[in-house]
N, CA, C and O atoms as a GROMACS GRO file, in nm:
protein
  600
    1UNK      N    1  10.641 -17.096   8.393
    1UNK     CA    2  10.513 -17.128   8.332
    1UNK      C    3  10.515 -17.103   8.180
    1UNK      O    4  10.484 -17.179   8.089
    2UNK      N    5  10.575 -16.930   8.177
    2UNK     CA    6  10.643 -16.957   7.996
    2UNK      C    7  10.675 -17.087   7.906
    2UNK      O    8  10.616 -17.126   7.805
    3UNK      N    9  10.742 -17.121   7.947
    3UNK     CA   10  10.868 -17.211   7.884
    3UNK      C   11  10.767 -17.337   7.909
    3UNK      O   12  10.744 -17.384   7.798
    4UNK      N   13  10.717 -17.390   7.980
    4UNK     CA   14  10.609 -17.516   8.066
    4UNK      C   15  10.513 -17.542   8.000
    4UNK      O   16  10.497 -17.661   7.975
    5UNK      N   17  10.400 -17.432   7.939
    5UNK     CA   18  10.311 -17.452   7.844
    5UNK      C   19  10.311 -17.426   7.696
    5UNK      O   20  10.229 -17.463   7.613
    6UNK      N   21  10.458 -17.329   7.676
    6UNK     CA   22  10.502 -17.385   7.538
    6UNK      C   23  10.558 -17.474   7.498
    6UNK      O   24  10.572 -17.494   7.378
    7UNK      N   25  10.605 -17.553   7.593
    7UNK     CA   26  10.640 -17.682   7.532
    7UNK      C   27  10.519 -17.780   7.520
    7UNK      O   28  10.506 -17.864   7.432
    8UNK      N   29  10.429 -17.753   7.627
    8UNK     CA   30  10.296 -17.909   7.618
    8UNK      C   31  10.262 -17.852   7.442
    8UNK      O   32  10.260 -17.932   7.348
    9UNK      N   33  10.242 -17.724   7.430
    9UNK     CA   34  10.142 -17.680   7.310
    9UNK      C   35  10.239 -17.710   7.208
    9UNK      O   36  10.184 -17.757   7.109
   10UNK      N   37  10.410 -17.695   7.195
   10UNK     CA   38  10.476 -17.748   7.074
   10UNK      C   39  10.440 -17.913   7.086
   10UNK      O   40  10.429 -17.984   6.986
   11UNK      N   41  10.426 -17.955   7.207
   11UNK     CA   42  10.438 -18.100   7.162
   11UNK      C   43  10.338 -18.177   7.091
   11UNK      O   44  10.328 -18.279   7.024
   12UNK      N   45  10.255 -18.062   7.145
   12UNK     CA   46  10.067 -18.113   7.055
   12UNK      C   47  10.101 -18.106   6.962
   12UNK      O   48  10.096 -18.200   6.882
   13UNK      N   49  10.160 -17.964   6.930
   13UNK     CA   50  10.134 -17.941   6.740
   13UNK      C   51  10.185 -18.014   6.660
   13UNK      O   52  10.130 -18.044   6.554
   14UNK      N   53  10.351 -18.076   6.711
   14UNK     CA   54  10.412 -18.143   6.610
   14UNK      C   55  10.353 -18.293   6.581
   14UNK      O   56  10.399 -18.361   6.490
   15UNK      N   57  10.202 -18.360   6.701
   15UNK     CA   58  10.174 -18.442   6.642
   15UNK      C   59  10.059 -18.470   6.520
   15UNK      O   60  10.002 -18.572   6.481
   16UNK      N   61  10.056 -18.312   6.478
   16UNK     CA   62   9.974 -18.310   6.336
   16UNK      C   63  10.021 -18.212   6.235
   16UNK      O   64   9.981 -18.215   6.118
   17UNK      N   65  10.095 -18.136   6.274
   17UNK     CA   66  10.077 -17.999   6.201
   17UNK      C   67  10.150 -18.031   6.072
   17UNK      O   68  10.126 -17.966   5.970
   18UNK      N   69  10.270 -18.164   6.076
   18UNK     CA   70  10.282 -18.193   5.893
   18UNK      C   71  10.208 -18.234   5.833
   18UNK      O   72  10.220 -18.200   5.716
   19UNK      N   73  10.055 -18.354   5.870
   19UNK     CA   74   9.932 -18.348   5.802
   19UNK      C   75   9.886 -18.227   5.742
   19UNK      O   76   9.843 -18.221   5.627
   20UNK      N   77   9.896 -18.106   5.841
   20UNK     CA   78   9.851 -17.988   5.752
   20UNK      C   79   9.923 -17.921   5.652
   20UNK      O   80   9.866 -17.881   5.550
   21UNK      N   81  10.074 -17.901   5.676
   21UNK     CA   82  10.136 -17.857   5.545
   21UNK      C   83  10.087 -17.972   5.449
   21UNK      O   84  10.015 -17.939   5.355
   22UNK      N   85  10.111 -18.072   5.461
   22UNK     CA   86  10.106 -18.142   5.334
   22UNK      C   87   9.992 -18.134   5.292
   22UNK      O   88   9.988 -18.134   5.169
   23UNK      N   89   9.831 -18.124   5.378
   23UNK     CA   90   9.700 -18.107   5.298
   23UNK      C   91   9.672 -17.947   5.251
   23UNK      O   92   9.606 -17.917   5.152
   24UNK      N   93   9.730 -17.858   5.334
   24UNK     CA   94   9.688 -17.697   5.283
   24UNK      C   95   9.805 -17.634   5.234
   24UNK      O   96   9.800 -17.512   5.216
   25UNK      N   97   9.947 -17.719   5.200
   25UNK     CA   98  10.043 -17.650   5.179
   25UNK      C   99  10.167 -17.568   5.264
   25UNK      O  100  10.138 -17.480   5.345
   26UNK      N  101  10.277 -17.597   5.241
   26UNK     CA  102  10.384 -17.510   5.315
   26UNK      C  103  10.340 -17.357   5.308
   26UNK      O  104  10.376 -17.292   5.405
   27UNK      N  105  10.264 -17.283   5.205
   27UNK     CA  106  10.272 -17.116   5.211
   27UNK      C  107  10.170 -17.106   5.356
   27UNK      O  108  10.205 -17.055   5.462
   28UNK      N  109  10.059 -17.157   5.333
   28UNK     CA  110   9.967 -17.118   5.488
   28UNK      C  111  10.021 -17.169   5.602
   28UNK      O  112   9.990 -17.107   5.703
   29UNK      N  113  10.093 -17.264   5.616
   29UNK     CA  114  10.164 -17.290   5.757
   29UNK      C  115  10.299 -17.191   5.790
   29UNK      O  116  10.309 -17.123   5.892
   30UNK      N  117  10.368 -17.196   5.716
   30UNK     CA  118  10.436 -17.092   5.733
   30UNK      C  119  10.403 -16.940   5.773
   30UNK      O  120  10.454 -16.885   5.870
   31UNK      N  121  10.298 -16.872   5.677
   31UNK     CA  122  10.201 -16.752   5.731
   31UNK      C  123  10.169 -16.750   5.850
   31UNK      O  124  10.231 -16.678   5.929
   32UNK      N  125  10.056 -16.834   5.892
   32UNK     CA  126  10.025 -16.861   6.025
   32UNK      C  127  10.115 -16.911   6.084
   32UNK      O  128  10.055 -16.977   6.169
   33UNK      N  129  10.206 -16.925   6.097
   33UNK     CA  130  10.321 -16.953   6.190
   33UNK      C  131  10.405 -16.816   6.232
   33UNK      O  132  10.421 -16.783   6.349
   34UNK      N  133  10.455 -16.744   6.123
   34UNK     CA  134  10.521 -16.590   6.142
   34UNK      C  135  10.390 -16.538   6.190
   34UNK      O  136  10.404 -16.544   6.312
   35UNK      N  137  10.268 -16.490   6.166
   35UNK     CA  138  10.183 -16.407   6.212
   35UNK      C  139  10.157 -16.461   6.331
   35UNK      O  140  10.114 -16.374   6.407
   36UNK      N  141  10.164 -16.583   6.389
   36UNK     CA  142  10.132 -16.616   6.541
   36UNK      C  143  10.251 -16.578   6.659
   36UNK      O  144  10.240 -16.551   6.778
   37UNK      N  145  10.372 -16.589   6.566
   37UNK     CA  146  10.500 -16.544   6.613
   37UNK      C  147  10.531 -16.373   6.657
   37UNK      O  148  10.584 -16.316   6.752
   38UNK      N  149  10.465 -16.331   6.531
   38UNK     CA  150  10.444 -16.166   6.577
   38UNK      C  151  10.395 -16.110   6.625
   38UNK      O  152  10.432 -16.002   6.670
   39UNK      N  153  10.233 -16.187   6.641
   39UNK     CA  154  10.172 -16.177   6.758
   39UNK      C  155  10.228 -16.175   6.892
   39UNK      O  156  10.228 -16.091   6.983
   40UNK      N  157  10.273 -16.285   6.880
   40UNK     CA  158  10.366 -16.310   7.022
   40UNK      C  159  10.472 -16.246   7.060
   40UNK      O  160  10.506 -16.237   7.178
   41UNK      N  161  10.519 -16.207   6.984
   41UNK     CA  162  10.641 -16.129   7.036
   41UNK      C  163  10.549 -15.997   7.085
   41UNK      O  164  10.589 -15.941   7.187
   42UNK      N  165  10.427 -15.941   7.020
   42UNK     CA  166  10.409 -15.798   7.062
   42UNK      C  167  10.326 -15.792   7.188
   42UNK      O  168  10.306 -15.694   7.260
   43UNK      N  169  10.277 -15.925   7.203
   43UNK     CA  170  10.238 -15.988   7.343
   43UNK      C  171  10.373 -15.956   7.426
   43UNK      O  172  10.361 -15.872   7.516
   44UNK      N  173  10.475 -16.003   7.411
   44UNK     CA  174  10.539 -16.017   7.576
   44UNK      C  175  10.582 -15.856   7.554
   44UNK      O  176  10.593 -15.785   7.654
   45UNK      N  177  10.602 -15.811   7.447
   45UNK     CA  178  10.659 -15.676   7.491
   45UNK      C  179  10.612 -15.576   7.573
   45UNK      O  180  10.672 -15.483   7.626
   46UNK      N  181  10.413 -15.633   7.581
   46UNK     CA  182  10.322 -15.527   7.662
   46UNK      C  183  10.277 -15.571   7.750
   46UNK      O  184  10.207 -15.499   7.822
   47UNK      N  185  10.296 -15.694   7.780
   47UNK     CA  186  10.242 -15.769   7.878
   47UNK      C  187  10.256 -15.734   8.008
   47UNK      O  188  10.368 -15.719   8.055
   48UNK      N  189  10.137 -15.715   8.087
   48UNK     CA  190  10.136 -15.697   8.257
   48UNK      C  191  10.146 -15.774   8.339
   48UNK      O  192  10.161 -15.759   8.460
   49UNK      N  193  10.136 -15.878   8.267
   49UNK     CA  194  10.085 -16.002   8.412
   49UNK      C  195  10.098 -16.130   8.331
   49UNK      O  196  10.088 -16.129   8.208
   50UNK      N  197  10.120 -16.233   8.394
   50UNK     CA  198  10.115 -16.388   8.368
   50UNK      C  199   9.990 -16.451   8.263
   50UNK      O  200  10.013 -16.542   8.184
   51UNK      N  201   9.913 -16.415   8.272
   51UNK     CA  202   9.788 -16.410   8.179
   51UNK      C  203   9.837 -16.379   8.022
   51UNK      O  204   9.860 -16.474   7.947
   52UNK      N  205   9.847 -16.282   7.990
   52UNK     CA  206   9.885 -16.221   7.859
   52UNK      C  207  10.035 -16.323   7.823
   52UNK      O  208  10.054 -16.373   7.713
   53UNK      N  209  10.108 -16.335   7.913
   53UNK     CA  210  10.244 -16.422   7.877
   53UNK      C  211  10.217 -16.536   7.823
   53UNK      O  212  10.272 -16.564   7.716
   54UNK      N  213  10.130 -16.626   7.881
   54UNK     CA  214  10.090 -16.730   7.852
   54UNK      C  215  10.002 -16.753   7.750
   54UNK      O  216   9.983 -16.870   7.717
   55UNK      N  217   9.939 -16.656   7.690
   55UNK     CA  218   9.922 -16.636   7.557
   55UNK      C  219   9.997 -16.659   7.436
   55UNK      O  220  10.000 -16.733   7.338
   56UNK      N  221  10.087 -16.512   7.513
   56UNK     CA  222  10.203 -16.559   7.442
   56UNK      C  223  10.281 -16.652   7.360
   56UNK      O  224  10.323 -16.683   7.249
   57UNK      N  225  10.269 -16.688   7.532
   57UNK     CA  226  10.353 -16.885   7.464
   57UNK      C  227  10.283 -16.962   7.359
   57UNK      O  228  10.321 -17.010   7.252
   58UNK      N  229  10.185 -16.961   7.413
   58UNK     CA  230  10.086 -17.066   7.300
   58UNK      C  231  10.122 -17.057   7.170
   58UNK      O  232  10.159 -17.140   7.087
   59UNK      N  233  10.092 -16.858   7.163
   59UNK     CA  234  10.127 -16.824   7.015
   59UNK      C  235  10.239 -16.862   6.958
   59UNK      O  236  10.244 -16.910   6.845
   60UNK      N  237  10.375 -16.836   7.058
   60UNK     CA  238  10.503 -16.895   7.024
   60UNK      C  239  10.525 -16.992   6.965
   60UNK      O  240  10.602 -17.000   6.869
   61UNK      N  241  10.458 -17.088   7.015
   61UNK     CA  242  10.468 -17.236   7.047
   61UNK      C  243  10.393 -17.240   6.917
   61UNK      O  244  10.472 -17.284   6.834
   62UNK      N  245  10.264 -17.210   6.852
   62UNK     CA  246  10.219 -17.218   6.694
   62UNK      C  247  10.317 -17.180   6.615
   62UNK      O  248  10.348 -17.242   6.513
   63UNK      N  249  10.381 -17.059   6.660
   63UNK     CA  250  10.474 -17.004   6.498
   63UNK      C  251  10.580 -17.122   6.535
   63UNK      O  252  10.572 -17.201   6.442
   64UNK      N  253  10.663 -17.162   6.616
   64UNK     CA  254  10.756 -17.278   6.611
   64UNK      C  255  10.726 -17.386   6.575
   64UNK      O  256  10.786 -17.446   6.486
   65UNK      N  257  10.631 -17.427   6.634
   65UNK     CA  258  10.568 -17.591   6.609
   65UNK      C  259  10.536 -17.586   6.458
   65UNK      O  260  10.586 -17.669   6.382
   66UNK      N  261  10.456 -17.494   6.417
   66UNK     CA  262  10.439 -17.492   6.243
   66UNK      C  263  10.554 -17.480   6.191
   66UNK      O  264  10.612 -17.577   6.143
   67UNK      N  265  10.594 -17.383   6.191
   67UNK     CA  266  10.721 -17.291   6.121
   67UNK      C  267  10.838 -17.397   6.102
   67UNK      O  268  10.870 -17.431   5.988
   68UNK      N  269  10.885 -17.435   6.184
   68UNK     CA  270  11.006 -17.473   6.167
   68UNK      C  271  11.005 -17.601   6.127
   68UNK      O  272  11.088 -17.638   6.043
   69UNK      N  273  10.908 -17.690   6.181
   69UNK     CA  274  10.869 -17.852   6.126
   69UNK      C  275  10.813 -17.891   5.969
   69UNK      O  276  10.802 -18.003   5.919
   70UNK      N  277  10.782 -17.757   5.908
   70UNK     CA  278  10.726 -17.753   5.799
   70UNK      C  279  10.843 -17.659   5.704
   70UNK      O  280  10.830 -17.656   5.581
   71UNK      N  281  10.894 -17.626   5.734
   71UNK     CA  282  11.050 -17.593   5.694
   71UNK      C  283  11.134 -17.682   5.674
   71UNK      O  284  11.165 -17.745   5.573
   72UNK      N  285  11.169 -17.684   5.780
   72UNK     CA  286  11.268 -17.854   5.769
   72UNK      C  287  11.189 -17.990   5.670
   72UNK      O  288  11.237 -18.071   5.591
   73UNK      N  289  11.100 -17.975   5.700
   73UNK     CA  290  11.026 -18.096   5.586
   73UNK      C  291  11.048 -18.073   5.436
   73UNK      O  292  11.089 -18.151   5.350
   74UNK      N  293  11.017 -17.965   5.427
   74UNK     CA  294  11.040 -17.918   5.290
   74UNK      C  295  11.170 -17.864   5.222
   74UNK      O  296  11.170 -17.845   5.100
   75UNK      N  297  11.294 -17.836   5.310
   75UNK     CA  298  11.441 -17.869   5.276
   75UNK      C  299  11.448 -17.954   5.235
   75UNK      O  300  11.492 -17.963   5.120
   76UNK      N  301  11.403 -18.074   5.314
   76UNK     CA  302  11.430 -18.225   5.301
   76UNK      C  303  11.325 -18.284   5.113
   76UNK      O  304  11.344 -18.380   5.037
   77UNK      N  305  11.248 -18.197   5.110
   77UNK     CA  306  11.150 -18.229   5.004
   77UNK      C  307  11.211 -18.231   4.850
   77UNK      O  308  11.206 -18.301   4.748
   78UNK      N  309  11.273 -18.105   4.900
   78UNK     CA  310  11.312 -18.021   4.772
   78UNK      C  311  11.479 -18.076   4.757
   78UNK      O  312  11.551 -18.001   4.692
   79UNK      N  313  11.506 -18.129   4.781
   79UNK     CA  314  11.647 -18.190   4.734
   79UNK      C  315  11.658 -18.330   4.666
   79UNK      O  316  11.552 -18.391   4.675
   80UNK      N  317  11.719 -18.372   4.625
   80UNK     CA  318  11.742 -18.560   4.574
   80UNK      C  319  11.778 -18.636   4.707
   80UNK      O  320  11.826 -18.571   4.800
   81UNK      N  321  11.760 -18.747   4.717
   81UNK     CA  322  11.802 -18.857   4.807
   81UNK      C  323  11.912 -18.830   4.878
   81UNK      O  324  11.920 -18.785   4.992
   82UNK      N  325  12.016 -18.866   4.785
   82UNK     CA  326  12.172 -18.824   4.850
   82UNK      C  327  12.239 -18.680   4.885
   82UNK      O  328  12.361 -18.670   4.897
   83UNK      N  329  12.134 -18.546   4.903
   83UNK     CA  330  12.176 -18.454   4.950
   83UNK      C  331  12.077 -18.436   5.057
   83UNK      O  332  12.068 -18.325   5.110
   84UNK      N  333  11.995 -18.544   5.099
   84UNK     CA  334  11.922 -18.477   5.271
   84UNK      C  335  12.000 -18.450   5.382
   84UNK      O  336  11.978 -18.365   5.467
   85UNK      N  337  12.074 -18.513   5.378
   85UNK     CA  338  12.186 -18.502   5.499
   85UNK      C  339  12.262 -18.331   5.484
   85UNK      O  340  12.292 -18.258   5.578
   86UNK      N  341  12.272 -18.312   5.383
   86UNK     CA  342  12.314 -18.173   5.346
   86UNK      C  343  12.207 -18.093   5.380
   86UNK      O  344  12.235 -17.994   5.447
   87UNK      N  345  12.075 -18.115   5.347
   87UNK     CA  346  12.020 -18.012   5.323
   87UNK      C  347  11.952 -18.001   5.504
   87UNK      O  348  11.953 -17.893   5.563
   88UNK      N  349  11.905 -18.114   5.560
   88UNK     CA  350  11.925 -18.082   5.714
   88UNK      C  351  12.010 -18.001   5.732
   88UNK      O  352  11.980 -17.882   5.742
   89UNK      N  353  12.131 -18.042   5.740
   89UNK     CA  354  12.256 -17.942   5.826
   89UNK      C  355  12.261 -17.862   5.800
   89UNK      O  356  12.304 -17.782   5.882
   90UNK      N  357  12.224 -17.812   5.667
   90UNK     CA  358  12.225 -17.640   5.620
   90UNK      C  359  12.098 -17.573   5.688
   90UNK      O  360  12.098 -17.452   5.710
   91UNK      N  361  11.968 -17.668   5.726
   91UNK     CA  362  11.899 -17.612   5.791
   91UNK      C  363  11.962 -17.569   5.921
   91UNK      O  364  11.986 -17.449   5.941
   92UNK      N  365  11.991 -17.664   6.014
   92UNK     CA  366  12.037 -17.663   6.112
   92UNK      C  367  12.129 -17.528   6.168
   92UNK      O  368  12.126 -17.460   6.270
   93UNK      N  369  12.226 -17.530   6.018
   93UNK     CA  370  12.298 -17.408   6.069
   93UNK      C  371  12.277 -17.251   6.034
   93UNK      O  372  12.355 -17.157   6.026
   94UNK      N  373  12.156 -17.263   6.020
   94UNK     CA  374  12.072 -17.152   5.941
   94UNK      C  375  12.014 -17.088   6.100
   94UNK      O  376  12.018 -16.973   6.144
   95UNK      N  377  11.965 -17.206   6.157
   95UNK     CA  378  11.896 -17.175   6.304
   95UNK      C  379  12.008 -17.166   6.426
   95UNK      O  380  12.001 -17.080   6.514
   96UNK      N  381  12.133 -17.287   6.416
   96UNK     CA  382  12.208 -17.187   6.495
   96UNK      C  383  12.284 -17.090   6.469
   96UNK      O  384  12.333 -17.050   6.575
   97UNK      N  385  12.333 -17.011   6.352
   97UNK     CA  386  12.371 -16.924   6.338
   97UNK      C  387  12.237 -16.800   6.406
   97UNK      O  388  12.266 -16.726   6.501
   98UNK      N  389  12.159 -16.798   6.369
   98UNK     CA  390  12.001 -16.707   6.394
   98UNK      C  391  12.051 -16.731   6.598
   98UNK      O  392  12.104 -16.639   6.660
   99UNK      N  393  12.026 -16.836   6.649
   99UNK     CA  394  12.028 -16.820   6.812
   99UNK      C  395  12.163 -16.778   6.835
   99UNK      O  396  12.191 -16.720   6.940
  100UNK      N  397  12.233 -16.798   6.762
  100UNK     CA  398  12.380 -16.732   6.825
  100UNK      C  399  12.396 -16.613   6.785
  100UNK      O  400  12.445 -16.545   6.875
  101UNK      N  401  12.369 -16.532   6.655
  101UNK     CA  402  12.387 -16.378   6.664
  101UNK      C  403  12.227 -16.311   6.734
  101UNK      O  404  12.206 -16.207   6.796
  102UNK      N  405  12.147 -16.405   6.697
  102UNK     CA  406  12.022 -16.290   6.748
  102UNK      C  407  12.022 -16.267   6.882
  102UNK      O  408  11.933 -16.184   6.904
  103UNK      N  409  12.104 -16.313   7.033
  103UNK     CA  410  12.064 -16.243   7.109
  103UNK      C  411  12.178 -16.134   7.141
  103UNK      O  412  12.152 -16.048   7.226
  104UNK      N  413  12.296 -16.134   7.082
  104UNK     CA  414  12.370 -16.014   7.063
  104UNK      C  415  12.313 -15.913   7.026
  104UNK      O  416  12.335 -15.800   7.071
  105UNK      N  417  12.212 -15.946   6.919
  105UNK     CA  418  12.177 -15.797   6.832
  105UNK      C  419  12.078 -15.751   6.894
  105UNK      O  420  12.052 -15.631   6.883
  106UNK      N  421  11.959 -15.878   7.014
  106UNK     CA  422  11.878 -15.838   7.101
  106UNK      C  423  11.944 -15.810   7.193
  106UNK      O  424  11.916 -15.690   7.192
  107UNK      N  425  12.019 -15.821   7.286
  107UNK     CA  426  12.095 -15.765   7.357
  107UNK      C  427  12.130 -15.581   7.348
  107UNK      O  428  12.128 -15.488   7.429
  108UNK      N  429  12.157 -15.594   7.218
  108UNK     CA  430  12.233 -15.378   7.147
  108UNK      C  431  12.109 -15.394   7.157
  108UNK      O  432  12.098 -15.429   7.275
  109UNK      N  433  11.977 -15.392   7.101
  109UNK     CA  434  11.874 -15.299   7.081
  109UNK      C  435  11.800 -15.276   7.216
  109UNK      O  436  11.737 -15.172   7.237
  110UNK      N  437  11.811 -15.409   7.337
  110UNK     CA  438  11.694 -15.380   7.450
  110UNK      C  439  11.805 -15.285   7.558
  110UNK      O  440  11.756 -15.224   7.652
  111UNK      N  441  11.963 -15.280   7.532
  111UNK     CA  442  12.036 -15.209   7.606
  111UNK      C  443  12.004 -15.095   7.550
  111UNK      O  444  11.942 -15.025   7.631
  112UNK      N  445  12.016 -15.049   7.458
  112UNK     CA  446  11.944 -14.908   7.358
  112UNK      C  447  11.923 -14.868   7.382
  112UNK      O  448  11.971 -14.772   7.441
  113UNK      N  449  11.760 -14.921   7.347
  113UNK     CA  450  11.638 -14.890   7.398
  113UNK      C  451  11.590 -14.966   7.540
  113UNK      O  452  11.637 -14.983   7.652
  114UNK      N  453  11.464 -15.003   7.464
  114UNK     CA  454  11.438 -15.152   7.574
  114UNK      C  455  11.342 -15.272   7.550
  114UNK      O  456  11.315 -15.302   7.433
  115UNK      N  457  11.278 -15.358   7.676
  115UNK     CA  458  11.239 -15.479   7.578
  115UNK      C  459  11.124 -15.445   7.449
  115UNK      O  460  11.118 -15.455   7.327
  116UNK      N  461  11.043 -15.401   7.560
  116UNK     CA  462  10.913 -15.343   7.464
  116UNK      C  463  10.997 -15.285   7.325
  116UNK      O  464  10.926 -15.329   7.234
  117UNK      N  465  11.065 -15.240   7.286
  117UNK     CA  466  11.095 -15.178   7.195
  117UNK      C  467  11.156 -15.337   7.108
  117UNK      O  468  11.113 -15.368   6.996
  118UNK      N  469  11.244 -15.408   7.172
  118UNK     CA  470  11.306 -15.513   7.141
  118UNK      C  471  11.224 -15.638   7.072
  118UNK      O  472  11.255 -15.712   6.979
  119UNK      N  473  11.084 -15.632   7.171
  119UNK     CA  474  11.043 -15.734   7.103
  119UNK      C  475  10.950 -15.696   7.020
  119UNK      O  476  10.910 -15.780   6.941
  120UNK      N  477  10.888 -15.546   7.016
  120UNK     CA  478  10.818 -15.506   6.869
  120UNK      C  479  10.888 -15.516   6.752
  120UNK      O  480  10.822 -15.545   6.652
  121UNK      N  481  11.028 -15.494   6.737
  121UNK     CA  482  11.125 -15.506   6.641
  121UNK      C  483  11.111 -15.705   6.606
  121UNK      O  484  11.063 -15.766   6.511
  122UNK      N  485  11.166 -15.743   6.714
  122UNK     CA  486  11.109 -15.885   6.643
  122UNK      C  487  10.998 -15.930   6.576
  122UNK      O  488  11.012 -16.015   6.488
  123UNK      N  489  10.884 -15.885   6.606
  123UNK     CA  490  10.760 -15.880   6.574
  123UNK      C  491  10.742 -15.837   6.417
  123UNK      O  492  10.674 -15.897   6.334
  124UNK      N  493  10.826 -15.711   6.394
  124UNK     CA  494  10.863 -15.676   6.281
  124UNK      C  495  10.889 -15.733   6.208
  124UNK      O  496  10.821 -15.754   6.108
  125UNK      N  497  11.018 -15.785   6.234
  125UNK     CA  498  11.092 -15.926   6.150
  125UNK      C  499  11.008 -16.025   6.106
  125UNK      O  500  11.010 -16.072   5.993
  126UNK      N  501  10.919 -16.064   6.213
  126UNK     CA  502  10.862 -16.170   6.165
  126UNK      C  503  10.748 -16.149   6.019
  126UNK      O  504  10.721 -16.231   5.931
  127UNK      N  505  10.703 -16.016   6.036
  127UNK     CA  506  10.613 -15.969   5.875
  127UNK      C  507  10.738 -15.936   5.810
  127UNK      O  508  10.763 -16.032   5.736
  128UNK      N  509  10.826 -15.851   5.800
  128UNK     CA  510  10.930 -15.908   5.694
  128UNK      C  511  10.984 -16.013   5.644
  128UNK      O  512  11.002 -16.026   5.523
  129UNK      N  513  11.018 -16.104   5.736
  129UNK     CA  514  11.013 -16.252   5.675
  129UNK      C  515  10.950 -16.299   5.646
  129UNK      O  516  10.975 -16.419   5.634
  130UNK      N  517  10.804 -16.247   5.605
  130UNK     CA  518  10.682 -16.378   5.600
  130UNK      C  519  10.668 -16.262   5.419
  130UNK      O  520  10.625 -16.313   5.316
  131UNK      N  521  10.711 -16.128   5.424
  131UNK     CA  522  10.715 -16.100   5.292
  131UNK      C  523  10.789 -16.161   5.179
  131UNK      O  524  10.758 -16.187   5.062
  132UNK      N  525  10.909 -16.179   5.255
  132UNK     CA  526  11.047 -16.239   5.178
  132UNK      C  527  11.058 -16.378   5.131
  132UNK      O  528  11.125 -16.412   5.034
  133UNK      N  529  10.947 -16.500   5.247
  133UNK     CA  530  10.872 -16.586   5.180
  133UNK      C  531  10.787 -16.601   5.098
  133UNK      O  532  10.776 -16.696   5.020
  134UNK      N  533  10.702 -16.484   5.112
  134UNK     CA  534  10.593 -16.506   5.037
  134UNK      C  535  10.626 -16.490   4.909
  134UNK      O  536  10.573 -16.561   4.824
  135UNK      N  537  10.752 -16.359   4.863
  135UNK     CA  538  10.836 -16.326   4.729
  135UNK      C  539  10.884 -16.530   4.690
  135UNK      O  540  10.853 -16.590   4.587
  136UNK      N  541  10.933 -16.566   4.764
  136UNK     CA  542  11.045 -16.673   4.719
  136UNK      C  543  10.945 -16.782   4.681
  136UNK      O  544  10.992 -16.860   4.598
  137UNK      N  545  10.832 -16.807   4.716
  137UNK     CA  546  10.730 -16.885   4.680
  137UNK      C  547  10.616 -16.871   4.600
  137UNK      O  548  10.536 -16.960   4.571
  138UNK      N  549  10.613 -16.759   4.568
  138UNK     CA  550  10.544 -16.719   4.429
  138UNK      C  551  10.637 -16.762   4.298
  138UNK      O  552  10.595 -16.822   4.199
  139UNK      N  553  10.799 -16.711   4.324
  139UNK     CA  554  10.875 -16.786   4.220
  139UNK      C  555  10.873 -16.853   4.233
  139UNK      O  556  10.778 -16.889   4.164
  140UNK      N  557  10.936 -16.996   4.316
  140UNK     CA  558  10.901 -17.067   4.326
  140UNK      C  559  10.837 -17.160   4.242
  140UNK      O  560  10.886 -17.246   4.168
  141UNK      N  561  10.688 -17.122   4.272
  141UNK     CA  562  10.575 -17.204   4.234
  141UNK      C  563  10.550 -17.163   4.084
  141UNK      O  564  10.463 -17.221   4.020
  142UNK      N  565  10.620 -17.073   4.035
  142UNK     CA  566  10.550 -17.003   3.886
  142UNK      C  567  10.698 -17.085   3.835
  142UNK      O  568  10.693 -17.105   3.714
  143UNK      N  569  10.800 -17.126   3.884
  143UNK     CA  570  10.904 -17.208   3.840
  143UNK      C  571  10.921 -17.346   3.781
  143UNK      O  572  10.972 -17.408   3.689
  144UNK      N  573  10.823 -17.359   3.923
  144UNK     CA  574  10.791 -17.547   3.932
  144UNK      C  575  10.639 -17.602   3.822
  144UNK      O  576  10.623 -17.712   3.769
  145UNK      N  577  10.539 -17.469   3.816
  145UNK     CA  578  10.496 -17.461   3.695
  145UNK      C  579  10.481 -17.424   3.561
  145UNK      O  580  10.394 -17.446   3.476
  146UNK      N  581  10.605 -17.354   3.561
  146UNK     CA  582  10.664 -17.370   3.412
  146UNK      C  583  10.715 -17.515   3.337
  146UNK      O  584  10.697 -17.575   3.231
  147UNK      N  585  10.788 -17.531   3.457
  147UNK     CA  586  10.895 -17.677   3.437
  147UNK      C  587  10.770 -17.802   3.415
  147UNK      O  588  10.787 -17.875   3.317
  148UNK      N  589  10.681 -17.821   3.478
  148UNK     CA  590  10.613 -17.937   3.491
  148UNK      C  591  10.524 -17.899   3.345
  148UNK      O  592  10.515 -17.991   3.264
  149UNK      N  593  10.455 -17.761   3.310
  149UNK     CA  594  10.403 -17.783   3.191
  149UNK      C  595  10.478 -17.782   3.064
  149UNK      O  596  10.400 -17.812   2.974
  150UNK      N  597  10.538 -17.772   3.041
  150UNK     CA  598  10.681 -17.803   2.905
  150UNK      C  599  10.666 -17.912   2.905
  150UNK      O  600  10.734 -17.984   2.832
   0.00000   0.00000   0.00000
């Protein structure tokens, strides 16, 4: 049921959610995408019952469906013509490198410890990464408006 209604809810989202980066911007989709993600992760870590999981998912299914479709768009944004093909695949291998070491390193921490512990730590990650964006897009943007007013 996990896996079943996060996919109906990714499939919804991706048929609008680049209307919204492009009308409110990549920084708020991204935000709300890690904070729905961290949500979710601290959902399954406490979760009792099928109810709360499926929450979960939904939430999942927002931080992915935003997150990553509005990522990849904007790789693709931020490069010239003849390097999209590059700049996909560097996405690409950004995310499978991430699924291929992260469940090793989830693996050491829930053998450790355990899940609850495992997936608050993800949860973690996800407000550290949404700091480390938020740093890279303030430059960023104080970059792209330097350059454009000169």
């Amino acid at each position: 049921m996990f896996f079943s209604v996060g996919a109906i809810i990714l499939f919804i989202l991706r048929l609008f959610v680049g209307k919204l980066a492009d009308q409110q911007g990549l920084t708020l989709v991204v935000n709300i995408s890690l904070i729905a993600t961290a949500l979710s992760m601290t959902l399954i870590g406490f979760a009792p019952a099928l109810g709360l999981l499926l929450v979960a998912s939904v939430l999942k299914s927002i931080g992915q469906g935003g997150g990553q479709i509005s990522l990849q768009a904007e790789c693709i944004k931020r490069v010239d013509a003849g390097r999209v093909g590059v700049a996909t695949s560097t996405f690409y291998i950004g995310a499978d490198l991430g699924q291929g070491i992260g469940p090793m390193i989830g693996g050491a921490i829930s053998s450790t410890f355990n899940y609850t512990i495992l997936f608050l730590f993800c949860a973690a990650l996800m407000i550290v990464a949404m700091l480390f964006f938020n740093l890279y897009q303030s430059k960023y943007d104080k970059a792209r408006t330097r350059f454009t007013v000169q």
